[in-house]
HTML snippet that shows the backbone in 3Dmol.js (N, CA, C, O; Angstrom):
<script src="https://3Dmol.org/build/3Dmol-min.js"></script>
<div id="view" style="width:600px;height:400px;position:relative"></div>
<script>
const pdb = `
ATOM      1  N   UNK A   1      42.524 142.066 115.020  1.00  0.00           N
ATOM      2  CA  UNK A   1      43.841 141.659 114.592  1.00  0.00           C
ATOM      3  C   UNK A   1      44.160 142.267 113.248  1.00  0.00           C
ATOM      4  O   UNK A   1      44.867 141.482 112.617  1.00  0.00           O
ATOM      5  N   UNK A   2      43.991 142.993 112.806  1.00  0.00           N
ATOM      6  CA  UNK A   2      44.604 143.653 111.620  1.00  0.00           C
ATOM      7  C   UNK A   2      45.040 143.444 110.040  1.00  0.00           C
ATOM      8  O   UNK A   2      45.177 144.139 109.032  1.00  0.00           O
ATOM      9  N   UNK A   3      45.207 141.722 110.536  1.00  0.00           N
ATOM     10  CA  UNK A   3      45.485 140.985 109.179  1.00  0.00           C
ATOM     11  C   UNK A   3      47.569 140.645 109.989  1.00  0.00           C
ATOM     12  O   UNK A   3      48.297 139.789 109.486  1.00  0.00           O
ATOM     13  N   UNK A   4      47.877 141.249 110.807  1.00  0.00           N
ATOM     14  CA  UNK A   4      49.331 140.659 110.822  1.00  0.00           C
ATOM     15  C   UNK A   4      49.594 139.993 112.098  1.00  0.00           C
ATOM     16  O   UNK A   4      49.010 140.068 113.179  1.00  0.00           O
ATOM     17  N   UNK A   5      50.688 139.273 111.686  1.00  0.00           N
ATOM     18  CA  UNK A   5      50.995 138.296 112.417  1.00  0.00           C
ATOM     19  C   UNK A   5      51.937 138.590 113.446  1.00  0.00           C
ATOM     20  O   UNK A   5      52.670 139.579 113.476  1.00  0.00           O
ATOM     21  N   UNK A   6      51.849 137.347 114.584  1.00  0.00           N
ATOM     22  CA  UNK A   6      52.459 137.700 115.610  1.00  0.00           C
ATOM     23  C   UNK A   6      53.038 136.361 116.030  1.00  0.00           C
ATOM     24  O   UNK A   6      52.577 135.257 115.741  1.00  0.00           O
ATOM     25  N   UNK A   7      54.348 136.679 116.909  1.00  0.00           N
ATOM     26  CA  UNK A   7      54.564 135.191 117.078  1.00  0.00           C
ATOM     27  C   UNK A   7      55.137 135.508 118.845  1.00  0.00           C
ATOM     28  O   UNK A   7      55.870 136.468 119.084  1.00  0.00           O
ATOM     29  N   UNK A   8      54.774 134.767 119.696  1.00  0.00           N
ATOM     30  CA  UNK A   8      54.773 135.025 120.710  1.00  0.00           C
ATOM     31  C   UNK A   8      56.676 134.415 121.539  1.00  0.00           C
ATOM     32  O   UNK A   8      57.176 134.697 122.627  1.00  0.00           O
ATOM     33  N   UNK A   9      57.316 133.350 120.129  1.00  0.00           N
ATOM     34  CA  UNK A   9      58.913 133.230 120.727  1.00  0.00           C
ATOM     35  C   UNK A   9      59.633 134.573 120.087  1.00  0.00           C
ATOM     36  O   UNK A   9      59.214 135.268 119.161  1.00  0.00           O
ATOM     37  N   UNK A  10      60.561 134.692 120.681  1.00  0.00           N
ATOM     38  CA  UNK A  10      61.596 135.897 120.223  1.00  0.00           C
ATOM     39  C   UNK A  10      62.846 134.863 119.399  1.00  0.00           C
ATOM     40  O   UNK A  10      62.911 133.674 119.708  1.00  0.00           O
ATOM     41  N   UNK A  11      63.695 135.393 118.456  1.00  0.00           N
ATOM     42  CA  UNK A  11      64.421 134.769 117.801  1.00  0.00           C
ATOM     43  C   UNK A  11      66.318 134.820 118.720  1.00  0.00           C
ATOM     44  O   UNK A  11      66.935 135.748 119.243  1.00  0.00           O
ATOM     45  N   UNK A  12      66.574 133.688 118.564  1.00  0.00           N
ATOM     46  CA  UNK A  12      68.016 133.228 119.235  1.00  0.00           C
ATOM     47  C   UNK A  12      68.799 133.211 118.008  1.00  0.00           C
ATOM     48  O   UNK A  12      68.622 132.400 117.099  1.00  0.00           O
ATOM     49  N   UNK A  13      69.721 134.192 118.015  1.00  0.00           N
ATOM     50  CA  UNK A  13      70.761 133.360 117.013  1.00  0.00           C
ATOM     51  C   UNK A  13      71.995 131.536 117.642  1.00  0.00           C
ATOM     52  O   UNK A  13      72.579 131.244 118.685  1.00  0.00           O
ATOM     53  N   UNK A  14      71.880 131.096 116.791  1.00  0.00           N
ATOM     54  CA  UNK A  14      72.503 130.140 116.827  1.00  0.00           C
ATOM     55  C   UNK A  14      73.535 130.085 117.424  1.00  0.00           C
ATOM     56  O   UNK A  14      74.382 130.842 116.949  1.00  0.00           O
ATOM     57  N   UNK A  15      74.032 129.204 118.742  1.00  0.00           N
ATOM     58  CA  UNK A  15      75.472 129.659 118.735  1.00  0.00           C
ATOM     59  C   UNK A  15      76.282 128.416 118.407  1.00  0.00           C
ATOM     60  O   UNK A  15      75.980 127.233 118.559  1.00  0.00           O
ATOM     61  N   UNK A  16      77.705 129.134 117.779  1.00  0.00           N
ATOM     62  CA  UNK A  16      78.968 128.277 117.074  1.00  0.00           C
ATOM     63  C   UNK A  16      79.382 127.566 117.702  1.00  0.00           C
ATOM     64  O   UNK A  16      80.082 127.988 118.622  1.00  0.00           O
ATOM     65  N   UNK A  17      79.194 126.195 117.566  1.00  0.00           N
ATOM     66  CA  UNK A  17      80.664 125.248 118.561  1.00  0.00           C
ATOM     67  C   UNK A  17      81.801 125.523 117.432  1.00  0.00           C
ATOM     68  O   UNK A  17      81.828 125.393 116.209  1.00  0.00           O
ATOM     69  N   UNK A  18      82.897 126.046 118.592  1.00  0.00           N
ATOM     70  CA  UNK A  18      84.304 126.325 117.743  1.00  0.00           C
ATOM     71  C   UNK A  18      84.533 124.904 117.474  1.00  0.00           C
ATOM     72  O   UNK A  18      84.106 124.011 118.206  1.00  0.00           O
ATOM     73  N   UNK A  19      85.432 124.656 116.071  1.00  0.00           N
ATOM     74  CA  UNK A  19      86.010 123.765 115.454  1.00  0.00           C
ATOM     75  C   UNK A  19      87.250 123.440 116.500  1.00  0.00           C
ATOM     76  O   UNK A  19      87.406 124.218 117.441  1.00  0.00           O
ATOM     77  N   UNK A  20      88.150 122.285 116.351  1.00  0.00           N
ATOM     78  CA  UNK A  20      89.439 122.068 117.301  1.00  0.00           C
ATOM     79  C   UNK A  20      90.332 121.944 115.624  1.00  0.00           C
ATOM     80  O   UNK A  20      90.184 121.263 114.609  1.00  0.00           O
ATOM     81  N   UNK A  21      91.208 122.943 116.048  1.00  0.00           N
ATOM     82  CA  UNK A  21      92.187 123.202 115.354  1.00  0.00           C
ATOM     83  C   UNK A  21      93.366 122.130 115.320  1.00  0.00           C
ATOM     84  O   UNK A  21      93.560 121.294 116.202  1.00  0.00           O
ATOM     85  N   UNK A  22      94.003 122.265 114.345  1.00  0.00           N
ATOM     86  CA  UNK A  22      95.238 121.295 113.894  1.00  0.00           C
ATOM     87  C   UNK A  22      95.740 121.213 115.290  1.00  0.00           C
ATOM     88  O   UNK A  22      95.307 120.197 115.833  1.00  0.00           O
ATOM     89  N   UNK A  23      96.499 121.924 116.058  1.00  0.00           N
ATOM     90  CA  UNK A  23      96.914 121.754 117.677  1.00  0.00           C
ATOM     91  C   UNK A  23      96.336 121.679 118.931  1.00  0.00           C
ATOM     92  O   UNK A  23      96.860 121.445 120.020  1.00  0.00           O
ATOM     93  N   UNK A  24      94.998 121.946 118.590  1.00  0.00           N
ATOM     94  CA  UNK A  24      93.921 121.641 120.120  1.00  0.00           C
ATOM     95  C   UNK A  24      93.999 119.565 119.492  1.00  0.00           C
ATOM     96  O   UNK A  24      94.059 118.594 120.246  1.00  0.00           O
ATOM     97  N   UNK A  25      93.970 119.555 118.159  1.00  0.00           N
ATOM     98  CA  UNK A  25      93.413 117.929 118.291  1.00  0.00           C
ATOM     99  C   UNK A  25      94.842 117.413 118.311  1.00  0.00           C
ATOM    100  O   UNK A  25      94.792 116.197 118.495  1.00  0.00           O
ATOM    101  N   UNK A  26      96.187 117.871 118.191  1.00  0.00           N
ATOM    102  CA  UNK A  26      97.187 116.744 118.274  1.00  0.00           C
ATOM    103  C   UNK A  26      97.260 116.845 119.825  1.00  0.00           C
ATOM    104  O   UNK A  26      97.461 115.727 120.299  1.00  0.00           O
ATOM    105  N   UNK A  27      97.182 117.624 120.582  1.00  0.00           N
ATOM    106  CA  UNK A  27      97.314 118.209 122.205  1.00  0.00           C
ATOM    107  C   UNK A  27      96.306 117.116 123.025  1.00  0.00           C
ATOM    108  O   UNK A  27      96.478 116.404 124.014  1.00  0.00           O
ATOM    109  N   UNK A  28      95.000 117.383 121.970  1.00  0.00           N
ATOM    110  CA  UNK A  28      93.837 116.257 122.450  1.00  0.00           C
ATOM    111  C   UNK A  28      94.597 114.439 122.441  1.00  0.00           C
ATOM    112  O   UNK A  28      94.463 113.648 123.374  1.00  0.00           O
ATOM    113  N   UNK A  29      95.437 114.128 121.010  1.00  0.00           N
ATOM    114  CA  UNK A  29      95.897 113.210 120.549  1.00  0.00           C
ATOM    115  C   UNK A  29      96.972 113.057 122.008  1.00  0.00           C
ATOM    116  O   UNK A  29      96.898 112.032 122.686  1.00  0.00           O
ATOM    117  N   UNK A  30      97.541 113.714 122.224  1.00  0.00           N
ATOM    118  CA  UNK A  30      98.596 113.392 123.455  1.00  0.00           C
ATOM    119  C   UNK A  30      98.418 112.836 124.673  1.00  0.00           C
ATOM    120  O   UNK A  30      99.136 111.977 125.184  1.00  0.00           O
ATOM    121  N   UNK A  31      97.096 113.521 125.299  1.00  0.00           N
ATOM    122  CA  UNK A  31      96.834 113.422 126.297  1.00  0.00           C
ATOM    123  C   UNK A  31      96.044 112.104 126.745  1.00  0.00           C
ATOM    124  O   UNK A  31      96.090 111.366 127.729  1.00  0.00           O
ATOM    125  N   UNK A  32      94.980 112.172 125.056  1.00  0.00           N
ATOM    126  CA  UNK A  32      94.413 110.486 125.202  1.00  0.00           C
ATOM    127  C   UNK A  32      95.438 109.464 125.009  1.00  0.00           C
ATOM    128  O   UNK A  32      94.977 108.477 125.581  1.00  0.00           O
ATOM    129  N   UNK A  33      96.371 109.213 124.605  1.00  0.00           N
ATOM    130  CA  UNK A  33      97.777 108.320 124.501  1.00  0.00           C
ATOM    131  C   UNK A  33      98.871 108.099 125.336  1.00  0.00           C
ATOM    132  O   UNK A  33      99.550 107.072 125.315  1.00  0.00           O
ATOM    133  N   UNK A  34      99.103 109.367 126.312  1.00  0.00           N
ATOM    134  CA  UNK A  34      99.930 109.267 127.151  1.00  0.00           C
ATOM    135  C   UNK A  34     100.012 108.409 128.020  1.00  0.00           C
ATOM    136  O   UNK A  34     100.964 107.995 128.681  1.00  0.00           O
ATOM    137  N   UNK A  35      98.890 108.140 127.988  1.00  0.00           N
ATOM    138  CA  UNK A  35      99.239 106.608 129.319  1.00  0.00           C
ATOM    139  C   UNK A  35      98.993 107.465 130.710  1.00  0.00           C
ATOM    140  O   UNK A  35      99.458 107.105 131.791  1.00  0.00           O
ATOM    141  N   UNK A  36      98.017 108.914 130.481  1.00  0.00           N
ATOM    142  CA  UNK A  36      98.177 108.816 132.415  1.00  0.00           C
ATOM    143  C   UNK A  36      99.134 110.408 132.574  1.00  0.00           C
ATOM    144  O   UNK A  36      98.792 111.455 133.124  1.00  0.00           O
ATOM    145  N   UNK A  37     100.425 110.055 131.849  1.00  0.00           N
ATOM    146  CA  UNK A  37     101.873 110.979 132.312  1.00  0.00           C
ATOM    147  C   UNK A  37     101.335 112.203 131.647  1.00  0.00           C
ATOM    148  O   UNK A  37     102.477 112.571 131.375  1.00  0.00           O
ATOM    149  N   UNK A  38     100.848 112.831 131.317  1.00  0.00           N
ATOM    150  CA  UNK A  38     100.313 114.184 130.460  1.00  0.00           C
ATOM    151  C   UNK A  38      98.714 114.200 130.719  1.00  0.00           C
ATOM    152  O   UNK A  38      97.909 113.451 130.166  1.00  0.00           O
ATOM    153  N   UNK A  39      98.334 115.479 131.934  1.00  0.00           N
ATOM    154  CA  UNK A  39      97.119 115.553 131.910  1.00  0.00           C
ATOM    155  C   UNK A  39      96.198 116.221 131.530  1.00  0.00           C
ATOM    156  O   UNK A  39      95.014 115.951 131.734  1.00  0.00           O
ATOM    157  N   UNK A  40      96.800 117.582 130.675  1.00  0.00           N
ATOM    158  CA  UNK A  40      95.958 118.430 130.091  1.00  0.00           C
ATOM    159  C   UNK A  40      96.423 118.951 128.912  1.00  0.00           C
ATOM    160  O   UNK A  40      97.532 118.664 128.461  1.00  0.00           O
ATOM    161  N   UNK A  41      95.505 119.837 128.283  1.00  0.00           N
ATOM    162  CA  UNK A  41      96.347 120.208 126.903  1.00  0.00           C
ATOM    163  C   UNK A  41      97.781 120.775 126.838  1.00  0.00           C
ATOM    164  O   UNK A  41      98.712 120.576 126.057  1.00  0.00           O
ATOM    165  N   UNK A  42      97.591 121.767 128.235  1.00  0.00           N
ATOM    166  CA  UNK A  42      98.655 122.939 128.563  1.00  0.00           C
ATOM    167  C   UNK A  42      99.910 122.099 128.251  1.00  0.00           C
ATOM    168  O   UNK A  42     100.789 122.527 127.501  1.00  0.00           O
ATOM    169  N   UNK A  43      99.970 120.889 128.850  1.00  0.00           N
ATOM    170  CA  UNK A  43     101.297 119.973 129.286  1.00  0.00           C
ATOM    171  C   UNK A  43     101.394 119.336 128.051  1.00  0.00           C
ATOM    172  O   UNK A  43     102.508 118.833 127.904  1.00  0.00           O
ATOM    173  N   UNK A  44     100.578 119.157 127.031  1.00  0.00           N
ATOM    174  CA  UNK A  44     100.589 118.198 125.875  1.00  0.00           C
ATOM    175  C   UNK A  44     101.458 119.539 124.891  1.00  0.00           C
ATOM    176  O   UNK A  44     102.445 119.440 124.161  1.00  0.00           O
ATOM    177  N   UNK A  45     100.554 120.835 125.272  1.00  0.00           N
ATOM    178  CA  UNK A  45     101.633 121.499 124.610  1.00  0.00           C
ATOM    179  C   UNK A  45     102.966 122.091 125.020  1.00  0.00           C
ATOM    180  O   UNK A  45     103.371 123.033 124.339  1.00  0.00           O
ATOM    181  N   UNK A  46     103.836 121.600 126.220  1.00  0.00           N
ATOM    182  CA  UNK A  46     105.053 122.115 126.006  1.00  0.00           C
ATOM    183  C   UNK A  46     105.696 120.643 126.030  1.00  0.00           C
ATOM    184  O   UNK A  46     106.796 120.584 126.579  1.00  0.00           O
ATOM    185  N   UNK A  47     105.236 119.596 125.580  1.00  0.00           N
ATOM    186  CA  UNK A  47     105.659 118.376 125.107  1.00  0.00           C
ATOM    187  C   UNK A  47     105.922 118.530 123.413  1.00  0.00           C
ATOM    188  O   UNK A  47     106.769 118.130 122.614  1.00  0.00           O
ATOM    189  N   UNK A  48     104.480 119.483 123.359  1.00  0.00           N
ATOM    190  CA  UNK A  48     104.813 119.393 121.815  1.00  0.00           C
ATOM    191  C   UNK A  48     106.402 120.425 121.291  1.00  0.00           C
ATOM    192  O   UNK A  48     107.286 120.318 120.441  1.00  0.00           O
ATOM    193  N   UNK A  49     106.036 121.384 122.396  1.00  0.00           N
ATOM    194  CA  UNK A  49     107.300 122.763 121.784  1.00  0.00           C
ATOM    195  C   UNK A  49     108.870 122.044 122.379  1.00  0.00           C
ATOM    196  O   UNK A  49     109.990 122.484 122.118  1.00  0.00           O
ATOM    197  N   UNK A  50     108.556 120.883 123.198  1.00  0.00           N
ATOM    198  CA  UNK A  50     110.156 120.403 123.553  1.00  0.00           C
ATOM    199  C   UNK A  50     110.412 119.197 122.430  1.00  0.00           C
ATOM    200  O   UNK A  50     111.579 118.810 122.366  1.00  0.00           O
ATOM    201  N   UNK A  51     109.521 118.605 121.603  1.00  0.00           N
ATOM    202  CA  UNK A  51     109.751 117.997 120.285  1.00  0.00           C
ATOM    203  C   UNK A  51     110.458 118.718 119.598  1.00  0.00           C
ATOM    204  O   UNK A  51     111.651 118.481 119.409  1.00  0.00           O
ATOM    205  N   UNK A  52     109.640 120.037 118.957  1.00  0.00           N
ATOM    206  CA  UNK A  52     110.220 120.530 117.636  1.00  0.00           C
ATOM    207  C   UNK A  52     111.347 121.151 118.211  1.00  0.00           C
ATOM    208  O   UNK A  52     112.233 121.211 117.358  1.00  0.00           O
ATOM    209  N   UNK A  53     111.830 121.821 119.685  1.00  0.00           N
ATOM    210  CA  UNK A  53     113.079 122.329 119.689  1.00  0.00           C
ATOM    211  C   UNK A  53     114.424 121.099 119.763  1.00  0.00           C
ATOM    212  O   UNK A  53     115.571 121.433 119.467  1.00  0.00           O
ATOM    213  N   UNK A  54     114.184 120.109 120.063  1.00  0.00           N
ATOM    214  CA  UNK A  54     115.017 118.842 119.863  1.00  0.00           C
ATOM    215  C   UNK A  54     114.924 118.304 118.538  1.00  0.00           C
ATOM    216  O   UNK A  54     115.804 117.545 118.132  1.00  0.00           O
ATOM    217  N   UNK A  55     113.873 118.643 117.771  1.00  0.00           N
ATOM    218  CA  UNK A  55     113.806 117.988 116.551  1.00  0.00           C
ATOM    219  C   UNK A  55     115.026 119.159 115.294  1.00  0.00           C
ATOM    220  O   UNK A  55     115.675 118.946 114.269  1.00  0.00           O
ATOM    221  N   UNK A  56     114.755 120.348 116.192  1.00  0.00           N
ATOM    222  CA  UNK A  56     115.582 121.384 115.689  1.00  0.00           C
ATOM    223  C   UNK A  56     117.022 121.695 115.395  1.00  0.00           C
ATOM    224  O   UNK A  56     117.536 122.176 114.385  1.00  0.00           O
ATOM    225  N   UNK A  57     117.727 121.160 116.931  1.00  0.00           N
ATOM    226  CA  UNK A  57     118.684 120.825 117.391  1.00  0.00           C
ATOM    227  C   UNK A  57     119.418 119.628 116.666  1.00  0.00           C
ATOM    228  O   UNK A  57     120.562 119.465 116.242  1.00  0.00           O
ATOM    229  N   UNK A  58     118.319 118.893 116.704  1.00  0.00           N
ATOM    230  CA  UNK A  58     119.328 117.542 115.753  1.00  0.00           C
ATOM    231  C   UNK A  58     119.961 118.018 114.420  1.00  0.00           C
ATOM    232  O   UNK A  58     121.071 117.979 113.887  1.00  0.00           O
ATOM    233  N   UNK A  59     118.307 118.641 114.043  1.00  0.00           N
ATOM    234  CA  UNK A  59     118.765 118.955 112.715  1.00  0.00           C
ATOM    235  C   UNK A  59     119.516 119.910 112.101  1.00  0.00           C
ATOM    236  O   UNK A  59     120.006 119.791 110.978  1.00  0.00           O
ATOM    237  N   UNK A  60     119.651 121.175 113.061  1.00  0.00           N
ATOM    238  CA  UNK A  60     121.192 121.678 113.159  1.00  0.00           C
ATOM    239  C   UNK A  60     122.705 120.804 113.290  1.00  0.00           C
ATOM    240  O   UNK A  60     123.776 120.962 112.704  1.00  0.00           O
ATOM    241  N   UNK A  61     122.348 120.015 114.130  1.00  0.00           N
ATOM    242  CA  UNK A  61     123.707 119.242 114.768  1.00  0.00           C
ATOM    243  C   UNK A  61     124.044 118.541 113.080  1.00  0.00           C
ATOM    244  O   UNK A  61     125.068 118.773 112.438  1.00  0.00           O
ATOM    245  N   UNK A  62     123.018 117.755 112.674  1.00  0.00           N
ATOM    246  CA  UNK A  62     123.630 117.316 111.109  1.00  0.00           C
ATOM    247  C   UNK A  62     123.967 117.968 110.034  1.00  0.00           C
ATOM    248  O   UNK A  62     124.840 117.583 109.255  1.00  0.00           O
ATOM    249  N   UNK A  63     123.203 119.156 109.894  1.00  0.00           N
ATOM    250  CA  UNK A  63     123.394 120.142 108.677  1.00  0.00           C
ATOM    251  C   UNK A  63     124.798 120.381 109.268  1.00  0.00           C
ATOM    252  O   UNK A  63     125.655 119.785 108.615  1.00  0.00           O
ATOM    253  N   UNK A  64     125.282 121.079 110.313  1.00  0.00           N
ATOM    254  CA  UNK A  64     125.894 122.200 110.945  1.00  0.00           C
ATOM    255  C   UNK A  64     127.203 120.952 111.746  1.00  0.00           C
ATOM    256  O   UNK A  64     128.335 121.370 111.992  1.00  0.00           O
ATOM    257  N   UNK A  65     127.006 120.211 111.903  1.00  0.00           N
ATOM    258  CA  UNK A  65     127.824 119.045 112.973  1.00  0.00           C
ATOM    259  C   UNK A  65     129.012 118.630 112.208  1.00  0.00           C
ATOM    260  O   UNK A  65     129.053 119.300 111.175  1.00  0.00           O
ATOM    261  N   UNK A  66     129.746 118.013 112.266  1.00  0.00           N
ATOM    262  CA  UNK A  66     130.867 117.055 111.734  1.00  0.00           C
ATOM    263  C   UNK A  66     131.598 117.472 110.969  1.00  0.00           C
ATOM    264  O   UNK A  66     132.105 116.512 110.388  1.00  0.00           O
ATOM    265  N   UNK A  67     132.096 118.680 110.485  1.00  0.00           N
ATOM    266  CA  UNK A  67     132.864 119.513 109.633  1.00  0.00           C
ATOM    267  C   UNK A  67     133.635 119.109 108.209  1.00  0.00           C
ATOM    268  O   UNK A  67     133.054 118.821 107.163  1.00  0.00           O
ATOM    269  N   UNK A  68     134.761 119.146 108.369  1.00  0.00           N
ATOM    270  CA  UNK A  68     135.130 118.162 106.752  1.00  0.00           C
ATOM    271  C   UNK A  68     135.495 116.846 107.656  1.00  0.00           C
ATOM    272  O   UNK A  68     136.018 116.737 108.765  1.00  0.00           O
ATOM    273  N   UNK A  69     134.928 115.762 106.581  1.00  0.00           N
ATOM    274  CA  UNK A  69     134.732 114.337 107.255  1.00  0.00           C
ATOM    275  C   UNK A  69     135.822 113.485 106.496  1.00  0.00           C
ATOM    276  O   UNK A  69     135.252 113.399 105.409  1.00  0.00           O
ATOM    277  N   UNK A  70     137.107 112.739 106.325  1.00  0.00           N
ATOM    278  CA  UNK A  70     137.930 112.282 105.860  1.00  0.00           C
ATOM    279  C   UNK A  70     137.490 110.961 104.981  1.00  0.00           C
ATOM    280  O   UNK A  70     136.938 110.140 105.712  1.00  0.00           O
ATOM    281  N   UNK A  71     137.564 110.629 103.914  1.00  0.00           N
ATOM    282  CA  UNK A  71     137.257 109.378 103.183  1.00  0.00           C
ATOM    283  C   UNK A  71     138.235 108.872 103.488  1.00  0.00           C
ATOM    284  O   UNK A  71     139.320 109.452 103.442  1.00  0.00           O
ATOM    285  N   UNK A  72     138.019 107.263 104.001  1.00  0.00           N
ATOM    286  CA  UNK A  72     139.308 106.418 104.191  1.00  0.00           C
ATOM    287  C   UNK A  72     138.869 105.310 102.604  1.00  0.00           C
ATOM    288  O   UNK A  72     137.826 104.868 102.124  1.00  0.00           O
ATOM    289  N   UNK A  73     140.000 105.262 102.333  1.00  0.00           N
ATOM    290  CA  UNK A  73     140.982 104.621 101.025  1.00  0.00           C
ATOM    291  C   UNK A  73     140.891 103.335 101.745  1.00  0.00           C
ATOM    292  O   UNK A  73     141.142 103.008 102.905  1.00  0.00           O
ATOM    293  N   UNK A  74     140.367 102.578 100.497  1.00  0.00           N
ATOM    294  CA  UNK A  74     140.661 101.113  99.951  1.00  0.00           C
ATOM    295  C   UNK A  74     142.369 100.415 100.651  1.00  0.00           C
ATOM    296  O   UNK A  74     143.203 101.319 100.685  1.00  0.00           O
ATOM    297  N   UNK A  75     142.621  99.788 100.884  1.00  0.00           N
ATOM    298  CA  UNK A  75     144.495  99.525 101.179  1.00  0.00           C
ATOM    299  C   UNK A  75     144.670  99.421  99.241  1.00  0.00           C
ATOM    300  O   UNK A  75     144.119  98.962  98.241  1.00  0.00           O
ATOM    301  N   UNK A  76     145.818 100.195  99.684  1.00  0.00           N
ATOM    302  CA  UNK A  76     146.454 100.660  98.201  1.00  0.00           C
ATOM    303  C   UNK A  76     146.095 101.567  97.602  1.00  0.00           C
ATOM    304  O   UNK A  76     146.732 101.848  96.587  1.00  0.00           O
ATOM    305  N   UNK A  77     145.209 102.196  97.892  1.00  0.00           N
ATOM    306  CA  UNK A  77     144.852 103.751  97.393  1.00  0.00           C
ATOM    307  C   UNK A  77     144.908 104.678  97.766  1.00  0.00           C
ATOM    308  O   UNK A  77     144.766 104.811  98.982  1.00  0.00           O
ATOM    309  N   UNK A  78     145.121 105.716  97.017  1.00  0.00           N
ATOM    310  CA  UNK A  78     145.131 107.067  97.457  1.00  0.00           C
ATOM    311  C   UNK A  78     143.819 108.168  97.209  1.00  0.00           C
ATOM    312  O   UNK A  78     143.263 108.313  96.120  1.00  0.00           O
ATOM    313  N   UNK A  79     143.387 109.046  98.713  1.00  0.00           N
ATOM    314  CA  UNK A  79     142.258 109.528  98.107  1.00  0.00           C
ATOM    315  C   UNK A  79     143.163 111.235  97.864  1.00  0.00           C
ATOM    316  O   UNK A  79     144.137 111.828  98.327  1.00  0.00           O
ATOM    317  N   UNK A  80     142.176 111.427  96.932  1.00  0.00           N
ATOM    318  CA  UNK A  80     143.125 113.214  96.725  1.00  0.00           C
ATOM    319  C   UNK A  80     141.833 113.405  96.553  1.00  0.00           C
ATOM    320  O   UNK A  80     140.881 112.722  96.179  1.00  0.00           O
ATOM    321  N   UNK A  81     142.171 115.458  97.230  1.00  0.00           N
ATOM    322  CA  UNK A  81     140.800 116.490  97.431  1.00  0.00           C
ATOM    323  C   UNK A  81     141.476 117.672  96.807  1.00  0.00           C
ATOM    324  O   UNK A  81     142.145 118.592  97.276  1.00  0.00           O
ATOM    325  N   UNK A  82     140.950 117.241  95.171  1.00  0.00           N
ATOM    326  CA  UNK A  82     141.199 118.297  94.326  1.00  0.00           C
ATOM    327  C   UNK A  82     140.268 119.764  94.596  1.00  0.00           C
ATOM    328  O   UNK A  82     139.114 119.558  94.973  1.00  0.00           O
ATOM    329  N   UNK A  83     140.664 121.130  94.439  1.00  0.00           N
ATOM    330  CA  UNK A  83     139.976 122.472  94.930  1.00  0.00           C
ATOM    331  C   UNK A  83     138.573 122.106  93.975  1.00  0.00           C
ATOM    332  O   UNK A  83     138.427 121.364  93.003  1.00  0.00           O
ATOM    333  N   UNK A  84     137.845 122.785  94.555  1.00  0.00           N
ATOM    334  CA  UNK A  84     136.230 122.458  93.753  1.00  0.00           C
ATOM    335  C   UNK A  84     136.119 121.673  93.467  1.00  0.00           C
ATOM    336  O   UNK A  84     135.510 121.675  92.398  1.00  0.00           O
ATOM    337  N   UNK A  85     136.477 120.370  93.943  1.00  0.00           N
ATOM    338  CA  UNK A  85     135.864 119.215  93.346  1.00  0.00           C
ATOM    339  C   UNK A  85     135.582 117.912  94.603  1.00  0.00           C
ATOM    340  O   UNK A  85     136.120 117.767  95.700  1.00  0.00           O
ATOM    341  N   UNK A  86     134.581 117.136  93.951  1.00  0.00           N
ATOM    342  CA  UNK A  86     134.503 116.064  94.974  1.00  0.00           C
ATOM    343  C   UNK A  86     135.984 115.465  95.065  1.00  0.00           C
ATOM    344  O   UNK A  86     136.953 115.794  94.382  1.00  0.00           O
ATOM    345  N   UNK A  87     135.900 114.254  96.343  1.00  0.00           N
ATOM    346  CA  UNK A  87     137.324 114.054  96.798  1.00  0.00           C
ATOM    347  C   UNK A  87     137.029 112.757  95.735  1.00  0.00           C
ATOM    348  O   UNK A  87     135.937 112.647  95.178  1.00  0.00           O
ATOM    349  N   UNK A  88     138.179 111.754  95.518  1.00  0.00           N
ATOM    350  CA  UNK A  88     138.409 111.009  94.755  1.00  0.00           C
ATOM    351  C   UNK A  88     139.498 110.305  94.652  1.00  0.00           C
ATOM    352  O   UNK A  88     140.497 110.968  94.931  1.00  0.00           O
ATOM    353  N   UNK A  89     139.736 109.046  94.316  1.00  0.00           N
ATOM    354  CA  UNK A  89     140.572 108.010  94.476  1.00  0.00           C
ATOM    355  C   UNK A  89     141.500 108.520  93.435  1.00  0.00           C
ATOM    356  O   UNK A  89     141.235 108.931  92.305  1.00  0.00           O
ATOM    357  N   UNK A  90     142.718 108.402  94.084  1.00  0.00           N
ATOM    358  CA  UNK A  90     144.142 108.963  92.966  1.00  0.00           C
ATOM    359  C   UNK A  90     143.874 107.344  91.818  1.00  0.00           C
ATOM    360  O   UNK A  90     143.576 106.219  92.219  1.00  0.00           O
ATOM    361  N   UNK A  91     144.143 107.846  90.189  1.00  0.00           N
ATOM    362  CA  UNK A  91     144.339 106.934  89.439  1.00  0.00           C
ATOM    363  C   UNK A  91     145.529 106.224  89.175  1.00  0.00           C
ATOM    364  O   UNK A  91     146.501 106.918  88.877  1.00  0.00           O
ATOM    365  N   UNK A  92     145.699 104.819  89.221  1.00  0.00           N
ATOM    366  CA  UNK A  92     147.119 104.111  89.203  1.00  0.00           C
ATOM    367  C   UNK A  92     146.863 103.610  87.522  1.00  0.00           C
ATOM    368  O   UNK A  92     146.009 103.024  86.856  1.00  0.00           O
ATOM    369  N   UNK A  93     148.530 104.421  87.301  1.00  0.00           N
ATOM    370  CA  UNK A  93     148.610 103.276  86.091  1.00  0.00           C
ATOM    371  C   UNK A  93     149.255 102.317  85.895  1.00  0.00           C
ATOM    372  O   UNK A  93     149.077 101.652  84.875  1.00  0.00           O
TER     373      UNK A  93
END
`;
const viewer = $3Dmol.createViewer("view");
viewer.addModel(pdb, "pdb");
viewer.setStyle({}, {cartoon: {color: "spectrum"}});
viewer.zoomTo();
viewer.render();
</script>
């Protein structure tokens, strides 16, 4: 034997369990909660992409929705919509 050593296993590298990412675990979160109605990730995720496009939509519809909106006046007042400026109750003297 020579003086060196021998080792009769061969070496394995380790293998990685992938981590679950921010959307594999809310997808995971869906499917355990659904009650049944959502059975796999696939479906948890176009639940998730029909959220944010409705969540989208709304939030267009408010930014973007209701155009100039009329202040209704107190009885006896007048509102006036001076140029550049907020609208505002006419002053009585």
């Amino acid at each position: 034997m020579n003086g060196e050593v021998q080792f009769k296993e061969q070496w394995q590298p380790q293998q990685r369990i992938p981590k679950k990412g921010w959307g594999e675990k809310l997808a995971s979160f869906i499917v355990k909660y659904s009650g049944g109605l959502i059975k796999d990730e696939t479906q948890a995720a176009y639940v998730i992409i029909g959220f944010v496009v409705v969540a989208i939509i709304i939030s267009l519809f408010l930014i973007f929705g209701g155009g100039k909106s009329e202040i209704k006046a107190p009885p006896g007042q007048k509102v006036i919509y001076p140029p550049n400026e907020p609208p505002r109750l006419q002053q009585q003297f």
